[in-house]
C-alpha positions, 0 to 999 in steps of 0.5 A: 600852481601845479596840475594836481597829480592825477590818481591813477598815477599817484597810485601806481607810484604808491605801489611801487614805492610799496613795492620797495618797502616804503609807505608814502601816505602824501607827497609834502609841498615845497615849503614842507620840504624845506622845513624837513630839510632844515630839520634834518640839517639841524638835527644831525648836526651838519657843519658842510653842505655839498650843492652838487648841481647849484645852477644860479645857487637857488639852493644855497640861499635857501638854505641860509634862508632857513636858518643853516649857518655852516660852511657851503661847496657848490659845484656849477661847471656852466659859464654863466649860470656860475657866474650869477654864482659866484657874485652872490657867494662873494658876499659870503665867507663860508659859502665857496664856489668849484667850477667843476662837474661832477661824476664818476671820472676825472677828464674834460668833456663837453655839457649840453647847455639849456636855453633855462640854464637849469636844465643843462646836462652831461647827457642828451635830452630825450624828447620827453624833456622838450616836449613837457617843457619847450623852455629847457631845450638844448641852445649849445654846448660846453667844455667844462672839467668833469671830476669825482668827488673822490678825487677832490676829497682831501682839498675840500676837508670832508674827513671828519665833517658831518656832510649833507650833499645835495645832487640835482645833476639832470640825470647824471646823480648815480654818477656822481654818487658812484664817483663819491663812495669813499666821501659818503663816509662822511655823509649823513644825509642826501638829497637827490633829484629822481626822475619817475620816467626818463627824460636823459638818455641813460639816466638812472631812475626813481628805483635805481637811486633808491636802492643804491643808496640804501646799499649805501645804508641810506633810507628815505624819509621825504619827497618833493614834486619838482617837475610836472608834463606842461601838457598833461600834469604827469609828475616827472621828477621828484626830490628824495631827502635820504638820511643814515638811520644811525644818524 
């Protein structure tokens, strides 16, 4: 069980959130937030889900878990957690696996790769990180492809599908999102990791992936506690469900 979040910090992320024109009234537990996940899905009617950022494809199953029947992309760019991967979606016809980063160029570079694996990211990891959760330090790096979901478009048939995209990129999300303006045409929901402090070097934060969705005519309709300070009970992360309120 998690630290409950201390008030003076929930308060501070209440106002600030109020600040942008939002009211929270709770923060849903996991199981909550994937009810309204699957709602979400269900209601919009999404046929493809973008999992941007899968790791060992937890998400994935989840969401076939909960009921969602439609075609599945997930995108890993690590060895070995692309590897765990692949062998569960094999078994699985409308579930399709990319080895491949994503973001807002297409090159080859290099992913720092964590000792949890789900860490791992294209960016340096600030103290902060290590420090609220020792298991995520950086073991080693990699070579992996990096591209943008722009330029992948056409060979994944986006147009015309109703799209939910998943982003859980460890500090890369604006990145991707930059890399993917011409996609989220069609895309009718987003799920996002934001962090409330910083805990990649440059990474965008909470406010800065909340207002650039909305230019993108995306609002935000739920959020889930995801990573709290080992030592102290500070929530760090959160995940965002945004959806396009004409949808």
């Amino acid at each position: 069980m998690t630290a409950p979040l201390p008030a003076r910090l929930r308060g501070a992320i209440v106002r600030a959130v109020g600040r942008m024109g939002y009211e929270l009234s709770r923060i849903a537990p996991p199981t909550e937030a994937r009810r309204l996940r699957q709602t979400v899905l269900t209601r919009l009617e999404i046929g493809l889900i973008l999992d941007v950022g899968a790791n060992d494809g937890a998400f994935a199953r989840d969401v076939r878990t909960d009921g969602f029947a439609g075609r599945i992309i997930s995108f890993e760019p690590t060895d070995l957690a692309f590897e765990r991967l692949n062998s569960d979606s094999v078994r699985d016809p409308l579930w399709e696996c990319r080895r491949v980063a994503l973001g807002n160029d297409d090159r080859e570079t290099e992913i720092h790769v964590a000792a949890n694996s789900s860490s791992s990211s294209l960016l340096a990891m600030n103290a902060l990180h290590v420090l609220s959760a020792p298991e995520s330090a950086y073991v080693g790096t990699q070579a992996v492809r990096l591209a943008r979901l722009d330029s992948l478009r056409d060979d994944l048939r986006l147009a015309g599908e109703r799209v939910f995209l998943k982003v859980d990129v460890q500090g890369y999300e604006l990145e991707v999102l930059r890399g993917a303006v011409e996609s989220l045409a069609d895309v009718l929901a987003v799920e996002c990791e934001l962090s409330l402090a910083p805990l990649y070097e440059g990474q965008a934060l909470f406010a800065d992936l909340v207002e650039w969705l909305r230019a993108q005519g995306f609002v935000l309709v739920g959020l889930e506690p995801v990573h709290f300070d080992a030592r102290s009970g500070e929530l760090l992360q959160v995940n965002g469900l945004f959806a396009r309120p004409s949808a």
